[in-house]
PADO-704817 format. One record per residue (C-alpha): residue number from 0; residue in one letter; x, y, z. Coordinates in nm, 3 decimals. Example, Ala and Ser with C-alpha at 12.3 -4.5 7.8 and 13.67 -1.06 7.14 Angstrom:
residues 2
 pos code       X       Y       Z
   0    a   1.230  -0.450   0.780
   1    s   1.367  -0.106   0.714
end
This chain:
residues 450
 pos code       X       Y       Z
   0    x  10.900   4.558  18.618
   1    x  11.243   4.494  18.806
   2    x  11.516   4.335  18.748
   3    x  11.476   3.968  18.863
   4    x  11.142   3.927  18.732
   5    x  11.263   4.059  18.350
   6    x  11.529   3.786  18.403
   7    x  11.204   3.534  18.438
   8    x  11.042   3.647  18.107
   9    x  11.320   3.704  17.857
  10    x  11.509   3.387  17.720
  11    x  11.823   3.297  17.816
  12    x  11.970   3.426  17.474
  13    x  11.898   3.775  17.560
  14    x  11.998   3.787  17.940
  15    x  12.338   3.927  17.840
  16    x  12.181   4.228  17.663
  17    x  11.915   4.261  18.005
  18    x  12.298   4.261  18.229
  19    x  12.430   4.538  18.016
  20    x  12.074   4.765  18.018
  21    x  12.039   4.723  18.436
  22    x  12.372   4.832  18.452
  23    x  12.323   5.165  18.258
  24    x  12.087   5.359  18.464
  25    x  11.981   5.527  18.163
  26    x  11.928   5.162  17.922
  27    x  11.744   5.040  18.296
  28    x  11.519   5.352  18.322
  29    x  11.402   5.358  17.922
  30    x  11.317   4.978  17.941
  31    x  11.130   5.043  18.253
  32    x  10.920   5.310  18.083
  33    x  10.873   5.137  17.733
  34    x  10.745   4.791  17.906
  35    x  10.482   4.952  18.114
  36    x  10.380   5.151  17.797
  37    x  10.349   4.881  17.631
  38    x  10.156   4.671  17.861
  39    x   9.909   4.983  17.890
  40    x   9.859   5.040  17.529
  41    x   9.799   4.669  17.420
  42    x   9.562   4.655  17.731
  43    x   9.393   4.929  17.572
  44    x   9.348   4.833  17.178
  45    x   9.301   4.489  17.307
  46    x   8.977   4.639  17.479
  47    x   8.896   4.852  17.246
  48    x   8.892   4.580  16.994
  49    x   8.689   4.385  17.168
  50    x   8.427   4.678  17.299
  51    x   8.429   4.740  16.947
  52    x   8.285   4.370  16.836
  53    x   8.043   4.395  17.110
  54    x   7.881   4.721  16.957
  55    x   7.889   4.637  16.604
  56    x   7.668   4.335  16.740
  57    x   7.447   4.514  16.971
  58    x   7.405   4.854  16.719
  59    x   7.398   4.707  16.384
  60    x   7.592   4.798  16.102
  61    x   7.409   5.169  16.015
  62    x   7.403   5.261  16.365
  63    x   7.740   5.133  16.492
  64    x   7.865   5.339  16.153
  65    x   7.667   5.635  16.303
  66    x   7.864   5.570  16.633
  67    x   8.212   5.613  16.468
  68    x   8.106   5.904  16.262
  69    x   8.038   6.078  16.630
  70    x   8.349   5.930  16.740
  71    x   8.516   6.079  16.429
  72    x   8.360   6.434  16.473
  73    x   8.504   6.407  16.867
  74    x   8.837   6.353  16.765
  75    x   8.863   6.677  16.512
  76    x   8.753   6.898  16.826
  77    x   8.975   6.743  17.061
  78    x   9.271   6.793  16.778
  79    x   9.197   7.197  16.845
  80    x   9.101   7.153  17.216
  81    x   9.383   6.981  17.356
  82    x   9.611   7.292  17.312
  83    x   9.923   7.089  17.363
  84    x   9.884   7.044  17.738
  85    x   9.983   6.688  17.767
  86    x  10.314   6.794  17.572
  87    x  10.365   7.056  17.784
  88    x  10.339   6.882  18.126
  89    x  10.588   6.603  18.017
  90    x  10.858   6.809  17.930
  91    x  10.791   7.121  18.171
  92    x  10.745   6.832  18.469
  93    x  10.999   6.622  18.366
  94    x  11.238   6.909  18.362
  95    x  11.182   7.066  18.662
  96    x  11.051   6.749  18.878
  97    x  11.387   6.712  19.062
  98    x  11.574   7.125  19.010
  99    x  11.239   7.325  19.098
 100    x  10.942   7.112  19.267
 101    x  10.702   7.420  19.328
 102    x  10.702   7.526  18.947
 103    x  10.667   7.145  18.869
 104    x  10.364   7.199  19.062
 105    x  10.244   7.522  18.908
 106    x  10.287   7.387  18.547
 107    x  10.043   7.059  18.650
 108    x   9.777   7.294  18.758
 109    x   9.859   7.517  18.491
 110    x   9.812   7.199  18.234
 111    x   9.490   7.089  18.393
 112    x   9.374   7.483  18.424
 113    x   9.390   7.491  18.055
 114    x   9.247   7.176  17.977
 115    x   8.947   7.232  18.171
 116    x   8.890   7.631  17.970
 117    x   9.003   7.499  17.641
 118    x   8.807   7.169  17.646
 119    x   8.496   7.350  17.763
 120    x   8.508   7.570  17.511
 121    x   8.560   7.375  17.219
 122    x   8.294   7.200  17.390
 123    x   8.028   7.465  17.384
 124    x   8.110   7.508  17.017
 125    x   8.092   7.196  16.901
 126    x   7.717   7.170  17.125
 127    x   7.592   7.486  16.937
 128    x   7.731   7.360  16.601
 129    x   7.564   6.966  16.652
 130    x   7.282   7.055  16.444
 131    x   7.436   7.196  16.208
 132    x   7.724   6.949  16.189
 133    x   7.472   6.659  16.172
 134    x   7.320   6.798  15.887
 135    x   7.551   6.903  15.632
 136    x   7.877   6.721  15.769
 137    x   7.712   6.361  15.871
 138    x   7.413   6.353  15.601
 139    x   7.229   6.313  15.927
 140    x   7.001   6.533  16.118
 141    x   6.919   6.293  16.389
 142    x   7.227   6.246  16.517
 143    x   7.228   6.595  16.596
 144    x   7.155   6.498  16.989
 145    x   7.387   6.257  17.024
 146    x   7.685   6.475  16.888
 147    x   7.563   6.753  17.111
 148    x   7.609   6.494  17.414
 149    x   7.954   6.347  17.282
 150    x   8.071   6.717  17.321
 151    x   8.051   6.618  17.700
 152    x   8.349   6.347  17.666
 153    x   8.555   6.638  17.526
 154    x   8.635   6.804  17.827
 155    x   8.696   6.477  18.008
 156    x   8.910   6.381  17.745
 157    x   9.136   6.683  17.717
 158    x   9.183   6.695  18.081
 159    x   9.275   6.324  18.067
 160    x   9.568   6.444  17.801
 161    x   9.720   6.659  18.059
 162    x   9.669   6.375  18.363
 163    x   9.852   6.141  18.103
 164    x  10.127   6.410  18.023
 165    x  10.196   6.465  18.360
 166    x  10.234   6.127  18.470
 167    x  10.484   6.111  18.167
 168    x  10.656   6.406  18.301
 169    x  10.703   6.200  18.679
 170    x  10.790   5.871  18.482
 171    x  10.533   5.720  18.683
 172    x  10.487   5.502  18.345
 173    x  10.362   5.196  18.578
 174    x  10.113   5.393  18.751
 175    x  10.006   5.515  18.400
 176    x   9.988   5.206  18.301
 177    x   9.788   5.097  18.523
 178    x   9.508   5.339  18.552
 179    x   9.439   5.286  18.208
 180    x   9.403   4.935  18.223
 181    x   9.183   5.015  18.475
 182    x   9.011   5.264  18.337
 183    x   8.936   5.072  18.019
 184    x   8.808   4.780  18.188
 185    x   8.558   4.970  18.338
 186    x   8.430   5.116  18.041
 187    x   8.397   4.831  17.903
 188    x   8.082   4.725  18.078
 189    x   7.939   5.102  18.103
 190    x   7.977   5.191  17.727
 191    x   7.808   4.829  17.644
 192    x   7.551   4.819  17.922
 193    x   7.441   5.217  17.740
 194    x   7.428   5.052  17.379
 195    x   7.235   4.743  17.519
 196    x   6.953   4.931  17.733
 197    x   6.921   5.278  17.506
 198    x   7.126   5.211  17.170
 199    x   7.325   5.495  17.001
 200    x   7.253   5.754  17.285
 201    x   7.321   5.506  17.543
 202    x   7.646   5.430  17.393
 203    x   7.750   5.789  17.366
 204    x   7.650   5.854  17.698
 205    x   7.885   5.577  17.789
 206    x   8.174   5.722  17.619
 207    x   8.115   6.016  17.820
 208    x   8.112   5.857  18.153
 209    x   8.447   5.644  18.053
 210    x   8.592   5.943  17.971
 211    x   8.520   6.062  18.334
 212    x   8.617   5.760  18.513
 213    x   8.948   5.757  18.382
 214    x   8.952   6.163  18.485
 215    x   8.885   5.994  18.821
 216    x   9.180   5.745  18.827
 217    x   9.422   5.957  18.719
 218    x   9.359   6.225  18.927
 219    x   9.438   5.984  19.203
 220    x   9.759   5.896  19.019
 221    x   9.890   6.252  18.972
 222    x   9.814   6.322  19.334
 223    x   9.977   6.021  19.448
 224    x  10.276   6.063  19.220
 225    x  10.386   6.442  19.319
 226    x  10.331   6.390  19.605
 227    x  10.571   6.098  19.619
 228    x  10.797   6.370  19.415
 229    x  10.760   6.631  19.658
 230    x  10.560   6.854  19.426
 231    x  10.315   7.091  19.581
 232    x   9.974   7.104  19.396
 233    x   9.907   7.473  19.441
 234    x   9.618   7.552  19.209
 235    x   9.642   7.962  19.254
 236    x   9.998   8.018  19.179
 237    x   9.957   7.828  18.822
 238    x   9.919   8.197  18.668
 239    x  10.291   8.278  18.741
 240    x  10.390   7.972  18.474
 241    x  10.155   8.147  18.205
 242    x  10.431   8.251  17.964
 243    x  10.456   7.905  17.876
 244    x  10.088   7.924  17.690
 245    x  10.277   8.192  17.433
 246    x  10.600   7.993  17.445
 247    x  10.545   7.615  17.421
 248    x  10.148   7.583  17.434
 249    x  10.075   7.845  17.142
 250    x  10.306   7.694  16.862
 251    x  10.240   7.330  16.982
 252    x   9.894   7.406  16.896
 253    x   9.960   7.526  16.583
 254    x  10.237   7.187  16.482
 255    x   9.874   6.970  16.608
 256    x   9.627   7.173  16.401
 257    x   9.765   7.194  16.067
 258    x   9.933   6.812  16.025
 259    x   9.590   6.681  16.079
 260    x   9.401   6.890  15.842
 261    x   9.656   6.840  15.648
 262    x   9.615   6.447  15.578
 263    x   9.257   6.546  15.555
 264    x   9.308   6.799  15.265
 265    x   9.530   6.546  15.094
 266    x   9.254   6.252  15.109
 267    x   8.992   6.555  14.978
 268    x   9.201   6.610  14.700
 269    x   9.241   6.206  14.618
 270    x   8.832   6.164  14.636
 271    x   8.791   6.431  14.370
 272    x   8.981   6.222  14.096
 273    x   8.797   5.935  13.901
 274    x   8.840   5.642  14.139
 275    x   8.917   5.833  14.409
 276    x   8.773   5.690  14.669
 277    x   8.848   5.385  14.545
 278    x   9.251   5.452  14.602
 279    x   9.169   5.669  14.879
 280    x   9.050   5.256  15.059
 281    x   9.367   5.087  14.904
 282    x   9.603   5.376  15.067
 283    x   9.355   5.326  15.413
 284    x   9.424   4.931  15.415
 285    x   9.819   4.949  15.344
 286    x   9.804   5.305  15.624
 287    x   9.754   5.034  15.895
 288    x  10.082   4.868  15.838
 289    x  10.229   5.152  15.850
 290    x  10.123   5.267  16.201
 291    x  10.146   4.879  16.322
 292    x  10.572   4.989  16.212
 293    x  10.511   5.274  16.404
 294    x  10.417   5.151  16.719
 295    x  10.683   5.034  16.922
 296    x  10.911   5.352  16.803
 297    x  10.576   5.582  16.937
 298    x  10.605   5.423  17.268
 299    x  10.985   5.487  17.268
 300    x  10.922   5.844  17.181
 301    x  10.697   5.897  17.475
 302    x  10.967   5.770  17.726
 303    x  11.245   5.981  17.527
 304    x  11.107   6.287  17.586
 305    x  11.077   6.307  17.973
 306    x  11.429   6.146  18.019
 307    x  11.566   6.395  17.788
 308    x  11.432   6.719  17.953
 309    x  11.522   6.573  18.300
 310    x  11.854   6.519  18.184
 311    x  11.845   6.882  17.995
 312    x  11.807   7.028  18.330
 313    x  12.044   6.839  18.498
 314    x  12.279   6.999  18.254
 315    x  12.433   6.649  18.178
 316    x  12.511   6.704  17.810
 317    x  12.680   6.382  17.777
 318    x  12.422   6.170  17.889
 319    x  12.189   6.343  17.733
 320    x  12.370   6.310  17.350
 321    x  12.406   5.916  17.453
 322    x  12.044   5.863  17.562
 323    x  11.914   6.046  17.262
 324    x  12.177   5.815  17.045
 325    x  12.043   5.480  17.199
 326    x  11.707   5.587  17.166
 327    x  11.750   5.717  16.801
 328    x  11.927   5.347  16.726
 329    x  11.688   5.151  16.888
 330    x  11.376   5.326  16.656
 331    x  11.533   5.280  16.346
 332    x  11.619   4.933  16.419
 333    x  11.295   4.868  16.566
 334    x  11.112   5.013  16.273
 335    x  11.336   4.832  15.983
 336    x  11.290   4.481  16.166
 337    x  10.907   4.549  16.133
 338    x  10.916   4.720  15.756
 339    x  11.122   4.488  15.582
 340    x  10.894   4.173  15.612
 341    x  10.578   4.373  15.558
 342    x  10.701   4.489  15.257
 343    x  10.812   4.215  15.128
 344    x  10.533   4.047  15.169
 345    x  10.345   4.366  15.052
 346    x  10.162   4.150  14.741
 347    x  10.002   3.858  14.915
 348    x   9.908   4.169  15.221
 349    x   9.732   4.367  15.009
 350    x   9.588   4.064  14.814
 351    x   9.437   3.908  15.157
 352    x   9.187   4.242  15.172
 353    x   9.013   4.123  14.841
 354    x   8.938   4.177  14.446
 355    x   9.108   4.549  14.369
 356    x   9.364   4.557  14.705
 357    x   9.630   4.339  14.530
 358    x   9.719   4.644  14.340
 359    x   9.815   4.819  14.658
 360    x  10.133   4.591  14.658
 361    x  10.332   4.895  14.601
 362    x  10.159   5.154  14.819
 363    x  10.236   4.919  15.097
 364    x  10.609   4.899  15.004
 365    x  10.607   5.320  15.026
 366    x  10.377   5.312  15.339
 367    x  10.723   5.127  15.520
 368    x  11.003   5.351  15.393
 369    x  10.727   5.611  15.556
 370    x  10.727   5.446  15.835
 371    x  11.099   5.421  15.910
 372    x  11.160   5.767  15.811
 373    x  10.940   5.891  16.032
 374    x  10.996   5.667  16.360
 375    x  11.392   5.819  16.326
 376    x  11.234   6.160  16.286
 377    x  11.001   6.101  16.584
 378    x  11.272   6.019  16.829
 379    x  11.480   6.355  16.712
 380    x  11.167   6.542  16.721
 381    x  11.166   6.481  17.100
 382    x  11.500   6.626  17.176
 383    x  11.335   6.942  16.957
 384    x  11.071   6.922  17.232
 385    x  11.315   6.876  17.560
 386    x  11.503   7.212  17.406
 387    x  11.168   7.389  17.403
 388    x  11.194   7.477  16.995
 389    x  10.828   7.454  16.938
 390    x  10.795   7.711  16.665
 391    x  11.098   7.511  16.486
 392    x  10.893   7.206  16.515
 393    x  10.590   7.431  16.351
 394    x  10.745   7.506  16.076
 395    x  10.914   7.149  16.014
 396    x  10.530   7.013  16.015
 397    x  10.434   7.331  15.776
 398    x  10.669   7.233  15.531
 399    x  10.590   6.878  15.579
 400    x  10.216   6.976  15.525
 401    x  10.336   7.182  15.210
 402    x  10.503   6.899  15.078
 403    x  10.262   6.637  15.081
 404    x   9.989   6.855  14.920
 405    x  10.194   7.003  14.662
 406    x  10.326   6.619  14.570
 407    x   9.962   6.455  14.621
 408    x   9.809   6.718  14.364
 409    x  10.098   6.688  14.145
 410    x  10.059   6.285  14.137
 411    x   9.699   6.298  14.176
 412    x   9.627   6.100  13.858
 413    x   9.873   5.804  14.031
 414    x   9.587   5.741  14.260
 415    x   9.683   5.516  14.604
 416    x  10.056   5.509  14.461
 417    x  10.055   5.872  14.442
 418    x   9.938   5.945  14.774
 419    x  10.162   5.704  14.946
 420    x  10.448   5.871  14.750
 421    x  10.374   6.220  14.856
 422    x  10.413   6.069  15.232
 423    x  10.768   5.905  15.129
 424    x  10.839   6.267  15.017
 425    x  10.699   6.506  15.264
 426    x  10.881   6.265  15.519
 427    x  11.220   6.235  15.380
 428    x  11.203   6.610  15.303
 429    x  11.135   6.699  15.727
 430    x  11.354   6.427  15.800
 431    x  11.661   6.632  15.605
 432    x  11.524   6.980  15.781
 433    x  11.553   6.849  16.113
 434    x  11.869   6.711  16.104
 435    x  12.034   7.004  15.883
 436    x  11.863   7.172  16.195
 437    x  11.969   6.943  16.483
 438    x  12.342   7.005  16.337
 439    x  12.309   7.379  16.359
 440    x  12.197   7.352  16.736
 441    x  12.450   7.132  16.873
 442    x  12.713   7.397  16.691
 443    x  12.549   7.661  16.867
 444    x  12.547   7.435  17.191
 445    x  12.925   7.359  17.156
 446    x  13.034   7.729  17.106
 447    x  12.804   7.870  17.411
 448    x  12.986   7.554  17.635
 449    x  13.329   7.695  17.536
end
């Protein structure tokens, strides 16, 4: 996107605001970066939506359940396999990119290194475990196979989140963008063309080879993109950057693994009351407003983050404190514009999903405040990230994690309401802990300058 053709798309009432961005180089570069993340993640539900329809319709509604359940199981693994590589090359790249091009280059093949041992092992464990898992997880035997072959996408897939981190880390947030796209619409036709001519194993086998095709494409975007950057790819010097596994990888992979078990343990304990799953559906349908708020302010986040380290290491403290500012701003803003008219709408919302939803009304109305705590949080979160204070970030999602289970078991009887609640809670509560914590940095910051 440049500069005359955003003056072609946005309406005349907003050109003054579009003058004012191009001439900050910072407001300039964080558009740049949130449109083409936005163009490449609405490409992608938008496909996914739609490859979606097709398989329900080719599968059936048993099997095409079957499908997500695998699809389900592959996500857990990945949550352990992925190690926190992607987060790692963004803010290791993106910091170093411009000040230090050879260990830019050591910390991608460190990244993709990793990916590759950690997503092959969690692979090999999650093939030895598929009958197992089919059985007593699933209710399922049969689909004991077709996990055991999903475990192939896993490796794919994690080295995908450390081609997708590293791209973050070079801004190249167009060429992201666009392997993606493409990416997605060729799986499109190979996952559906699997389901059509072999069914549940041919659509597994489909996710696999997506998963390898967009390995593919964006290995030909990170080679393309450092070496525009002037960032060597040498492969057997990565070990010299291996502190950064016990530094940034180690306690990133801790913040990962015990948020989402976390939301699981809270939904266990929810089933376990009378009704349970019953509020556990109403607190599901009102959760997808919540990350619909949340979307815009994700995107942000993932452009924050590399701007901020780059800036870190260009020791520009000033524009650093006013990108993180704008950025901080423009996500609460962003999120409130979004919250308010869901919730006020929250009755007739929840009413529109059928008999026994309409009591929801208020779970919605929690589910936003949620929403725009956390999209403020998010955005400080990433200047945690660009300072490298991974354990601090561990310990804000413990005692996030601590919160919402101690508050969901306390309101347990409240059903949906008292779920949603223990979110509103657990997020205010990290929200205060980060910025009590954010204030006690820039102190330290202010006296070290001095």
């Amino acid at each position: 996107m440049d500069y005359k053709a955003a003056r072609k798309l946005v309406p005349s009432i907003l050109l003054p605001w579009l003058d004012r961005m191009e001439a900050s180089p910072s407001g300039w570069r964080l558009a740049r970066g949130v449109f083409w993340s936005a163009v490449g993640s609405v490409i992608t539900r938008a496909l996914a939506l739609v490859s979606a329809i097709v398989l329900a319709r080719l599968l059936g509604k048993v099997t095409f359940g079957e499908l997500g359940m695998i699809q389900s199981t592959l996500s857990m693994f990945a949550t352990f396999a992925i190690f926190g590589v992607g987060l790692t090359a963004t803010k290791h790249v993106a910091e170093y990119r411009k000040s230090d091009a050879g260990r830019a280059g050591r910390v991608i093949a460190l990244s993709s290194g990793v990916a590759v041992l950690s997503g092959s092992a969690m692979a090999l464990v999650m093939t030895l475990t598929a009958p197992w898992m089919a059985k007593h997880w699933l209710a399922a035997p049969h689909l004991g196979t077709a996990v055991a072959v999903s475990a192939c996408a896993l490796v794919w897939g994690v080295l995908n989140e450390a081609q997708l981190g590293t791209l973050s880390g070079l801004e190249a947030f167009r060429r992201r963008s666009t392997m993606q796209s493409l990416g997605n619409l060729g799986a499109f036709p190979i996952t559906v063309a699997g389901a059509y001519f072999f069914g549940l194993i041919g659509a597994v086998w489909g996710l696999v080879a997506s998963s390898l095709l967009l390995v593919i494409l964006n290995n030909y975007a990170v080679r393309k993109e450092a070496a525009l950057a002037g960032i060597p790819l040498k492969w057997k010097d990565a070990p010299r950057e291996i502190g950064l596994l016990w530094r940034f990888n180690l306690p990133t992979f801790f913040s990962g693994a015990f948020y989402v078990p976390a939301i699981w343990v809270s939904n266990a304990i929810m089933v376990h009351t009378p009704h349970g799953y019953e509020a556990v559906g109403v607190f599901s349908a009102a959760d997808r407003w919540r990350n619909a708020i949340m979307f815009l302010p994700t995107l942000l986040g993932g452009v924050t983050l590399p701007m901020l380290s780059s800036l870190r290491a260009e020791s520009s403290s000033r524009e650093y404190h006013k990108v993180l500012w704008m950025n901080l701003g423009i996500s609460a803003l962003m999120s409130l514009i979004a919250a308010v008219p869901i919730a006020l709408l929250a009755p007739w919302i929840m009413a529109s999903y059928g008999p026994g939803f309409a009591e929801g009304k208020w779970v919605l109305v929690c589910l936003c405040a949620s929403a725009v705590v956390h999209s403020t949080y998010w955005i400080i979160g990433q200047s945690m990230v660009s300072k490298g204070r991974m354990w601090t970030m561990f310990r804000l999602n413990l005692l996030w994690g601590t919160v919402l289970l101690t508050v969901t078991w306390t309101l347990r009887e409240r059903g949906a309401l008292g779920l949603a609640l223990a979110n509103v809670a657990a997020d205010i509560v990290r929200m205060l802990m980060i910025l009590f914590g954010t204030s006690l940095l820039h102190r330290t910051d202010s006296r070290t300058s001095v």
